[in-house]
PyMOL Python script that loads the backbone (N, CA, C, O; Angstrom):
from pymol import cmd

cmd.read_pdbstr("""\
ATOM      1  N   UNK A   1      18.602 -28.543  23.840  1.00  0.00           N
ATOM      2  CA  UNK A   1      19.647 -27.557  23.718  1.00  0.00           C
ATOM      3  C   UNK A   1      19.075 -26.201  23.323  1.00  0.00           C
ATOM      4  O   UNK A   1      19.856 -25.284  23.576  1.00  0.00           O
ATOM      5  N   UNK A   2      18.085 -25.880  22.849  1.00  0.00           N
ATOM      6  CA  UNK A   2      17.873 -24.887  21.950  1.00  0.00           C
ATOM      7  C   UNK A   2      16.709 -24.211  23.111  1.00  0.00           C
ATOM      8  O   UNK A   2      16.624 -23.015  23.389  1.00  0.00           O
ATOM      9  N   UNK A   3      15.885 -25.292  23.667  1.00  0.00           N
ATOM     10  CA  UNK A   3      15.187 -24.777  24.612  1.00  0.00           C
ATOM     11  C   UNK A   3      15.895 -24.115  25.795  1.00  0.00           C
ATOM     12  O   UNK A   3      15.129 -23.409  26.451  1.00  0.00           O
ATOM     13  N   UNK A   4      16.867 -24.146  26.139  1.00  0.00           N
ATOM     14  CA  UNK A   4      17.656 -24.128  27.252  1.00  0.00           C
ATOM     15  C   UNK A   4      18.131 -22.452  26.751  1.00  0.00           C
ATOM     16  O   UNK A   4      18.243 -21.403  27.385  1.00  0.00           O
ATOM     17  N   UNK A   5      18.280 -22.722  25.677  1.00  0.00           N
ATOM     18  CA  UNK A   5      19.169 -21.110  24.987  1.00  0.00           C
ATOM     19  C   UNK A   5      17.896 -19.963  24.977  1.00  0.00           C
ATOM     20  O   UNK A   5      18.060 -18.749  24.849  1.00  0.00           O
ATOM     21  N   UNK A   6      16.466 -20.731  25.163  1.00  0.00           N
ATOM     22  CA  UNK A   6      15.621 -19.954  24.641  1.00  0.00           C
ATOM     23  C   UNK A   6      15.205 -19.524  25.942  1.00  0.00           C
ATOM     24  O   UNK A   6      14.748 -18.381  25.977  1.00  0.00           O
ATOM     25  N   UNK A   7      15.243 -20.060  26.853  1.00  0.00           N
ATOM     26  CA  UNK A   7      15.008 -19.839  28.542  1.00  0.00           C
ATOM     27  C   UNK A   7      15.970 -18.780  28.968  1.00  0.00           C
ATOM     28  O   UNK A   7      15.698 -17.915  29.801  1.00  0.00           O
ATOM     29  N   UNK A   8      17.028 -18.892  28.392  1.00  0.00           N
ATOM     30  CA  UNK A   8      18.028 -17.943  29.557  1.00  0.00           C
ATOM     31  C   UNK A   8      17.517 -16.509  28.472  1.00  0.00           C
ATOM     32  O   UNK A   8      16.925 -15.497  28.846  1.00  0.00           O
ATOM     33  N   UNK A   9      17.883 -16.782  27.359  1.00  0.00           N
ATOM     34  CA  UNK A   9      17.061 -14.850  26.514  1.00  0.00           C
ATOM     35  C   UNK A   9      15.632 -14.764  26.566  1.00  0.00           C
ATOM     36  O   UNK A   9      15.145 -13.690  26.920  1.00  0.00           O
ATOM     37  N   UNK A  10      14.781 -15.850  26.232  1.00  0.00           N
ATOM     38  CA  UNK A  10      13.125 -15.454  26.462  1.00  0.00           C
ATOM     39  C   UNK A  10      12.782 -14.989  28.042  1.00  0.00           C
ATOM     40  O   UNK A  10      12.555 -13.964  28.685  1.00  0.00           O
ATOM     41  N   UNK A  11      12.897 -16.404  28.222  1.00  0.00           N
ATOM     42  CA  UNK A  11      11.952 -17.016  29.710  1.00  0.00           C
ATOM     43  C   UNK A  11      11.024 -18.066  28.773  1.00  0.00           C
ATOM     44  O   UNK A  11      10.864 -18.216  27.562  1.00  0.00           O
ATOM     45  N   UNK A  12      10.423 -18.805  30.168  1.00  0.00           N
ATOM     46  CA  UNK A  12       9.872 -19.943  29.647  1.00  0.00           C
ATOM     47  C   UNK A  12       8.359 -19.642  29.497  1.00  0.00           C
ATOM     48  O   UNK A  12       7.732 -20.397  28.754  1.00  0.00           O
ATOM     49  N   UNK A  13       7.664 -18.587  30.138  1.00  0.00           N
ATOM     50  CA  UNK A  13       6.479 -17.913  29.797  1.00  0.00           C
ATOM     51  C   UNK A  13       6.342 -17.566  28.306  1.00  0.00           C
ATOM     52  O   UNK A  13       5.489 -18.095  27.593  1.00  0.00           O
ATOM     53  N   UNK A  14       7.246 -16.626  27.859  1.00  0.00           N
ATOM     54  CA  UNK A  14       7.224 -16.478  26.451  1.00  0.00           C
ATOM     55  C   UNK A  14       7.043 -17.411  26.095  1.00  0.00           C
ATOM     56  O   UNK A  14       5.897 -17.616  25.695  1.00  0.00           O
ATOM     57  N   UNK A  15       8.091 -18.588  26.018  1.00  0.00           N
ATOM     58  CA  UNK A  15       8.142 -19.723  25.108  1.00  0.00           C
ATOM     59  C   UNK A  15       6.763 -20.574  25.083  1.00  0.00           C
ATOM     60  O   UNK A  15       6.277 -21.039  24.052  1.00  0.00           O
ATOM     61  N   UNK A  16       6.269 -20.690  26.238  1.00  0.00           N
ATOM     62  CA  UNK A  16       4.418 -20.937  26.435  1.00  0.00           C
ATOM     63  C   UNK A  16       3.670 -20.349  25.765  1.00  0.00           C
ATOM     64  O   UNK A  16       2.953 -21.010  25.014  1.00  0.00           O
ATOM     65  N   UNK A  17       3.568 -19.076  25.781  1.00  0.00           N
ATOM     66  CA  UNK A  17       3.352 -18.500  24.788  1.00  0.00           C
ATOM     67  C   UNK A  17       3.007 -18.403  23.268  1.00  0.00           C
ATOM     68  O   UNK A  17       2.050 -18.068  22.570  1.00  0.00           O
ATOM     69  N   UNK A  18       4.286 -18.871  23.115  1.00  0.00           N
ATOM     70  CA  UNK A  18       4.547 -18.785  21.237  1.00  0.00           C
ATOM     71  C   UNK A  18       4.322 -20.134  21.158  1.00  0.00           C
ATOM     72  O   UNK A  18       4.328 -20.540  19.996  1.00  0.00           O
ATOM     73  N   UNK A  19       4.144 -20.897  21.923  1.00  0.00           N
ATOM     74  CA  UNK A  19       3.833 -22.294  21.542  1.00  0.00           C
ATOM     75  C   UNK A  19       2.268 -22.998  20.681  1.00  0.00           C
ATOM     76  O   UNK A  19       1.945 -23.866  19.871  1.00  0.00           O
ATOM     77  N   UNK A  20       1.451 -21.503  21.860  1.00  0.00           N
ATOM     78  CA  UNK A  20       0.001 -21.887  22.008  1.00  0.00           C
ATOM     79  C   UNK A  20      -0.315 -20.872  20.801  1.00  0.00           C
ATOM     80  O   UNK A  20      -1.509 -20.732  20.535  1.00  0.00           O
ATOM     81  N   UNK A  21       0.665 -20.115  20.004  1.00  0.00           N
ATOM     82  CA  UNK A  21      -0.024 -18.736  19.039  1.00  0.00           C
ATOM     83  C   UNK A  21       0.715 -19.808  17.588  1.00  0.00           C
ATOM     84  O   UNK A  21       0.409 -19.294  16.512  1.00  0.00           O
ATOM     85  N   UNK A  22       1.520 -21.034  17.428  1.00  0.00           N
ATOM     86  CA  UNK A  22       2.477 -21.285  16.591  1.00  0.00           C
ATOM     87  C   UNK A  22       0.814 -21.809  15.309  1.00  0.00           C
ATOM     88  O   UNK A  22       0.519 -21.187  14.288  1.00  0.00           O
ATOM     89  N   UNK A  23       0.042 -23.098  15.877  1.00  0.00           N
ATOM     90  CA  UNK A  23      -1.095 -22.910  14.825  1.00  0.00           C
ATOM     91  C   UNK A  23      -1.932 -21.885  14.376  1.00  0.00           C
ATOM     92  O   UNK A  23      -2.393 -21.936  13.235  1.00  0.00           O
ATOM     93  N   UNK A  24      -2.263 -20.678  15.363  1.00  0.00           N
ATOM     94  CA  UNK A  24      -3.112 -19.860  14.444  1.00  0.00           C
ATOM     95  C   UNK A  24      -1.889 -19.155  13.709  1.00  0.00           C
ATOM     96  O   UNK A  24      -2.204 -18.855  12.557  1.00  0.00           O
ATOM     97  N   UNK A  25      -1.082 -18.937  13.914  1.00  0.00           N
ATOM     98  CA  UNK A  25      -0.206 -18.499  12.802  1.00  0.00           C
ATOM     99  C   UNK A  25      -0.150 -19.047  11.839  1.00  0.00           C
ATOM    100  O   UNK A  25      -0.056 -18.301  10.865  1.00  0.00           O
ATOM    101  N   UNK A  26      -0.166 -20.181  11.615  1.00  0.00           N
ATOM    102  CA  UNK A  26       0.559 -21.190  10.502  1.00  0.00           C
ATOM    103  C   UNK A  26      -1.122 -21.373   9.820  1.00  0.00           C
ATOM    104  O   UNK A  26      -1.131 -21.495   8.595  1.00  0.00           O
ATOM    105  N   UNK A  27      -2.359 -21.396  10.444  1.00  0.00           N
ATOM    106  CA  UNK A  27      -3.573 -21.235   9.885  1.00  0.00           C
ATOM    107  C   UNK A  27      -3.680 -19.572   9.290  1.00  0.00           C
ATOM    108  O   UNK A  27      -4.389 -19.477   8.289  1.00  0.00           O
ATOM    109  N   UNK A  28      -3.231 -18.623   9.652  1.00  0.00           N
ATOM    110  CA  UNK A  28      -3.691 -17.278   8.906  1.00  0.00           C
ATOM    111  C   UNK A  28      -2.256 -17.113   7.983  1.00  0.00           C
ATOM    112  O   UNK A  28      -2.273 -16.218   7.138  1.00  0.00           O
ATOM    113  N   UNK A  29      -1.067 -17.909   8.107  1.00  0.00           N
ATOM    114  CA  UNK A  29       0.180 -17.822   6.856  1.00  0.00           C
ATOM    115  C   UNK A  29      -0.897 -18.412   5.511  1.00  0.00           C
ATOM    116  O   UNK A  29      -1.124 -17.794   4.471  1.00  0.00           O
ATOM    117  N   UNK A  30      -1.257 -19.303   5.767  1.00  0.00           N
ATOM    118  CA  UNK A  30      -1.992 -20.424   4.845  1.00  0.00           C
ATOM    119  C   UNK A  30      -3.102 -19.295   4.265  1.00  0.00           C
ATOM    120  O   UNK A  30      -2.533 -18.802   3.291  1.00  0.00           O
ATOM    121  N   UNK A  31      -4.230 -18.752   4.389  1.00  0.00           N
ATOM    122  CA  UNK A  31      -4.830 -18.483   4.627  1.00  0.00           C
ATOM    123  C   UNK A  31      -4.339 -16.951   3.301  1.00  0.00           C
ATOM    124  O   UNK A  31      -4.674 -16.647   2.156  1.00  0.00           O
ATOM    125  N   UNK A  32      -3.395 -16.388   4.374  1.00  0.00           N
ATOM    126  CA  UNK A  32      -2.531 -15.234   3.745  1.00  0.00           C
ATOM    127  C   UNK A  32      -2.051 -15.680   1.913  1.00  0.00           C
ATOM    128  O   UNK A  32      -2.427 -15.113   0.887  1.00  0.00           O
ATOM    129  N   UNK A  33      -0.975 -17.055   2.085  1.00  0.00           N
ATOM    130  CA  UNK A  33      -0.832 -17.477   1.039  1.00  0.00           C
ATOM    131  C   UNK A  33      -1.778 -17.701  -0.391  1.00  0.00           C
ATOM    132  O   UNK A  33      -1.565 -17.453  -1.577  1.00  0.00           O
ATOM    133  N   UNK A  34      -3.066 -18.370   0.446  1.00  0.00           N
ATOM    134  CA  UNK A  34      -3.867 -18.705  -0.510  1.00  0.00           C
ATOM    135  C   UNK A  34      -4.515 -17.331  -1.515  1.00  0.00           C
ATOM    136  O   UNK A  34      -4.742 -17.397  -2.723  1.00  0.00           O
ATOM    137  N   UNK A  35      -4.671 -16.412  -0.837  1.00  0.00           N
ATOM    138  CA  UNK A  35      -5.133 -14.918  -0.802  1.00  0.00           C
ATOM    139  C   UNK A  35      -4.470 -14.509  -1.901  1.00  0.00           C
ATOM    140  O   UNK A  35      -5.052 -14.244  -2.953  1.00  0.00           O
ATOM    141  N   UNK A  36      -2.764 -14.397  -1.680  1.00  0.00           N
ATOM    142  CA  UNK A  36      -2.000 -13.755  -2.789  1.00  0.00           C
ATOM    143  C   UNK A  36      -2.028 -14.257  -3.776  1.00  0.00           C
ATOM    144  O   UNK A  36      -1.886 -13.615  -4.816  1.00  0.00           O
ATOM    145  N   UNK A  37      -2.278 -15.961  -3.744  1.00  0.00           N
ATOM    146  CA  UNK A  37      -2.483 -16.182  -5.231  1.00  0.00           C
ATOM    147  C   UNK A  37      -3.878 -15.938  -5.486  1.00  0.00           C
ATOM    148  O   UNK A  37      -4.022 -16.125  -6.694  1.00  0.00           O
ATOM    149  N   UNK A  38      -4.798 -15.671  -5.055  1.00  0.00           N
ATOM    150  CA  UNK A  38      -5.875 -15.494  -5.653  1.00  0.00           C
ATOM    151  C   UNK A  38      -6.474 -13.853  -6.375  1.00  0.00           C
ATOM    152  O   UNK A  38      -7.293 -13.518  -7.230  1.00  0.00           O
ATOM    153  N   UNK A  39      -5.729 -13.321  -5.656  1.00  0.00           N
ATOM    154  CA  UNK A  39      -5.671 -11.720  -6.113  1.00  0.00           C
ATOM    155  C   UNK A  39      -4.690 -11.600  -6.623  1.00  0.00           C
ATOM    156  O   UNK A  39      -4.771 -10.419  -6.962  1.00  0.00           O
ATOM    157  N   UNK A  40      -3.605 -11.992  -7.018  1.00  0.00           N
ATOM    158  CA  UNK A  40      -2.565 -11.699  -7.619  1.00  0.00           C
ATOM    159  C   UNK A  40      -2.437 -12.595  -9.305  1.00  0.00           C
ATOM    160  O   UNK A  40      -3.173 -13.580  -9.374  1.00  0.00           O
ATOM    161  N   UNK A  41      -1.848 -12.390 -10.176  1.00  0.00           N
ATOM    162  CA  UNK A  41      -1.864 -13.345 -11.695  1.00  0.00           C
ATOM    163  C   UNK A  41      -1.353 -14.712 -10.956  1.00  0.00           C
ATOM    164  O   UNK A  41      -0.251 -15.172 -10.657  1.00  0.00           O
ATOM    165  N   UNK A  42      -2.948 -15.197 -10.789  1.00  0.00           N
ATOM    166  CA  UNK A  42      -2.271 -16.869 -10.574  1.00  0.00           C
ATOM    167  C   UNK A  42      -1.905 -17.486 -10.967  1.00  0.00           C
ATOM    168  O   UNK A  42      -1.338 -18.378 -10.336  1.00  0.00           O
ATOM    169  N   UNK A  43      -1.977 -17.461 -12.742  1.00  0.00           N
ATOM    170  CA  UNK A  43      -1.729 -17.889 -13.763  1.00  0.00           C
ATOM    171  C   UNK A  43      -0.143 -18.383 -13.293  1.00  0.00           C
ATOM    172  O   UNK A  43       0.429 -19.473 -13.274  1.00  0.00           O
ATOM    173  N   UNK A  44       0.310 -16.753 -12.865  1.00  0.00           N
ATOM    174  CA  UNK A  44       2.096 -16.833 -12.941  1.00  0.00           C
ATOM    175  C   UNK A  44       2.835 -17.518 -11.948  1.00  0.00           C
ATOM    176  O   UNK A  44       4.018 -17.860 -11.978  1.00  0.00           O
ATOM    177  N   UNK A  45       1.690 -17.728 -10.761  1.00  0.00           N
ATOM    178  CA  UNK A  45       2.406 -18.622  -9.289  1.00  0.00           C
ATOM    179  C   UNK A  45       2.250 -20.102  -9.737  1.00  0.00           C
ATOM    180  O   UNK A  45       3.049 -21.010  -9.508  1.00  0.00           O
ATOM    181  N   UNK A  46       0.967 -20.189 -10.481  1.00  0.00           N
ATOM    182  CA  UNK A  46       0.806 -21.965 -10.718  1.00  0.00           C
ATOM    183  C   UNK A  46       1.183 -22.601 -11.609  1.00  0.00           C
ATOM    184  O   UNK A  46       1.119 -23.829 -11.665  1.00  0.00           O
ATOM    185  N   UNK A  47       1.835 -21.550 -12.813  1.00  0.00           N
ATOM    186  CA  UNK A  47       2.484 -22.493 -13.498  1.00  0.00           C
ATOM    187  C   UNK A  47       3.696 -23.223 -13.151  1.00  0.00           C
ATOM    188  O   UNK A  47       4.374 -23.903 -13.922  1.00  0.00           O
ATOM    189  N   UNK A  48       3.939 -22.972 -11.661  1.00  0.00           N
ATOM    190  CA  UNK A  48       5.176 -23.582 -10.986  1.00  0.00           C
ATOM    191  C   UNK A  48       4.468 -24.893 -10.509  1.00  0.00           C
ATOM    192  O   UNK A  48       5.218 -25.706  -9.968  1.00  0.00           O
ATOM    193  N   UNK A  49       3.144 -25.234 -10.621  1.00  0.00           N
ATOM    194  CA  UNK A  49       2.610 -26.131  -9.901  1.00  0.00           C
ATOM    195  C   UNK A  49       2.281 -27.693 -11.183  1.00  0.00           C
ATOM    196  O   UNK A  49       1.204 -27.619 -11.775  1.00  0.00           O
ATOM    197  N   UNK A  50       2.875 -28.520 -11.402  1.00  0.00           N
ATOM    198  CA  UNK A  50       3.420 -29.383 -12.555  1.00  0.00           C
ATOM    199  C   UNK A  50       1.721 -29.949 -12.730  1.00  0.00           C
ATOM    200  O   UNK A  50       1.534 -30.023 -13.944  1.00  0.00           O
ATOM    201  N   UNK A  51       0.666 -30.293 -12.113  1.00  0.00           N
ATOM    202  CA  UNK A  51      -0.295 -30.490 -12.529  1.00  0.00           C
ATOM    203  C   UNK A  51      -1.500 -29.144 -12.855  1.00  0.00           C
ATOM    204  O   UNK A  51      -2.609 -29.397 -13.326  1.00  0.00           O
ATOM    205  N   UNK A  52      -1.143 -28.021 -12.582  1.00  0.00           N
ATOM    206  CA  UNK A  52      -2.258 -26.916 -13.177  1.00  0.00           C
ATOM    207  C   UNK A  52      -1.524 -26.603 -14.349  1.00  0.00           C
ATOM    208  O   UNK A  52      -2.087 -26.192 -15.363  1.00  0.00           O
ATOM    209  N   UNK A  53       0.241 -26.848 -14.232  1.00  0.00           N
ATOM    210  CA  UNK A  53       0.611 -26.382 -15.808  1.00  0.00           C
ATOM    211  C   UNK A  53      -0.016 -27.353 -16.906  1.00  0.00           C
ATOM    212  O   UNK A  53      -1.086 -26.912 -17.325  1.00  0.00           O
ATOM    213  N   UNK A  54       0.288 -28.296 -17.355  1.00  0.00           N
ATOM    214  CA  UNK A  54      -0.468 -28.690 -17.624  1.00  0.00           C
ATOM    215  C   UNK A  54      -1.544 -28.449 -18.865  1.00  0.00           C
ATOM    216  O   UNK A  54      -1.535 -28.557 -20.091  1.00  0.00           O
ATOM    217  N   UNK A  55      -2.592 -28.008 -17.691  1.00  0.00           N
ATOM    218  CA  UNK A  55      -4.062 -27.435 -17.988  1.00  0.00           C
ATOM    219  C   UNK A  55      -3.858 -26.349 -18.860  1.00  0.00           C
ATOM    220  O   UNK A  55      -4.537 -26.440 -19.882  1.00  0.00           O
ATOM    221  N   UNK A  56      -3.177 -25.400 -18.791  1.00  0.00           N
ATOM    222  CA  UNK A  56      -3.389 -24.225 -19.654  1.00  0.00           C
ATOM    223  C   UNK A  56      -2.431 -24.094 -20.736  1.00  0.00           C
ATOM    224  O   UNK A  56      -2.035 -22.996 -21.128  1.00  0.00           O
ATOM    225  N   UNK A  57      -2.163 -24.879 -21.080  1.00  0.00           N
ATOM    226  CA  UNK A  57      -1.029 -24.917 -22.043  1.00  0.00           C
ATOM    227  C   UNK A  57      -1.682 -24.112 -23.576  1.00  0.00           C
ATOM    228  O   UNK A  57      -1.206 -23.206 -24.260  1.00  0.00           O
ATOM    229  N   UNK A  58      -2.441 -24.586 -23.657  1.00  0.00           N
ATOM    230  CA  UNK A  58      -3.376 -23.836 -25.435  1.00  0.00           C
ATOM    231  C   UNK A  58      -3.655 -22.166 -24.698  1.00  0.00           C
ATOM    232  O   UNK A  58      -3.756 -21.317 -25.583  1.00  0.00           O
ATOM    233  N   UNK A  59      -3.771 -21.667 -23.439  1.00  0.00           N
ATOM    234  CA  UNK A  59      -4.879 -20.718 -23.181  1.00  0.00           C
ATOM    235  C   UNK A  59      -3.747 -19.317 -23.199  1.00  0.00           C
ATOM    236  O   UNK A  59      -4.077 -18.140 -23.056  1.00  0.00           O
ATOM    237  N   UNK A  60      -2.319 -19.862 -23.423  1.00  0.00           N
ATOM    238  CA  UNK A  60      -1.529 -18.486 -23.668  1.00  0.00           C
ATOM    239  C   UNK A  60      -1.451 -17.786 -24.954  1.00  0.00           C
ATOM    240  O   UNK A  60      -0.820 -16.733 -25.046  1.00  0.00           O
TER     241      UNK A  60
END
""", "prot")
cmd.dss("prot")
cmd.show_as("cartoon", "prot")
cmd.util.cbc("prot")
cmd.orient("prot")
């Protein structure tokens, strides 16, 4: 159903397309993600993460 909707507004070239670009995307999102927490206070993204909290509990 959804392909059908995506044919009559894309075309099916596009949709070939975005098919063959959907992993390196989802490899440079990842990639992107990992980045912001690493330059950014990771401290503050991982204490959402129930095994690094944890770990730093004495270090605040």
């Amino acid at each position: 159903m959804v392909v059908k909707i995506l044919n009559k507004v894309v075309g099916a070239k596009y949709i070939s397309v975005l098919r063959t670009w959907v992993p390196n995307m989802v490899c440079w999102g990842t990639v992107g993600g990992v980045a912001l927490v690493h330059f950014t206070d990771w401290r503050l993204i991982l204490d959402w993460v129930p095994y690094v909290n944890g770990k730093f509990k004495n270090d605040k």
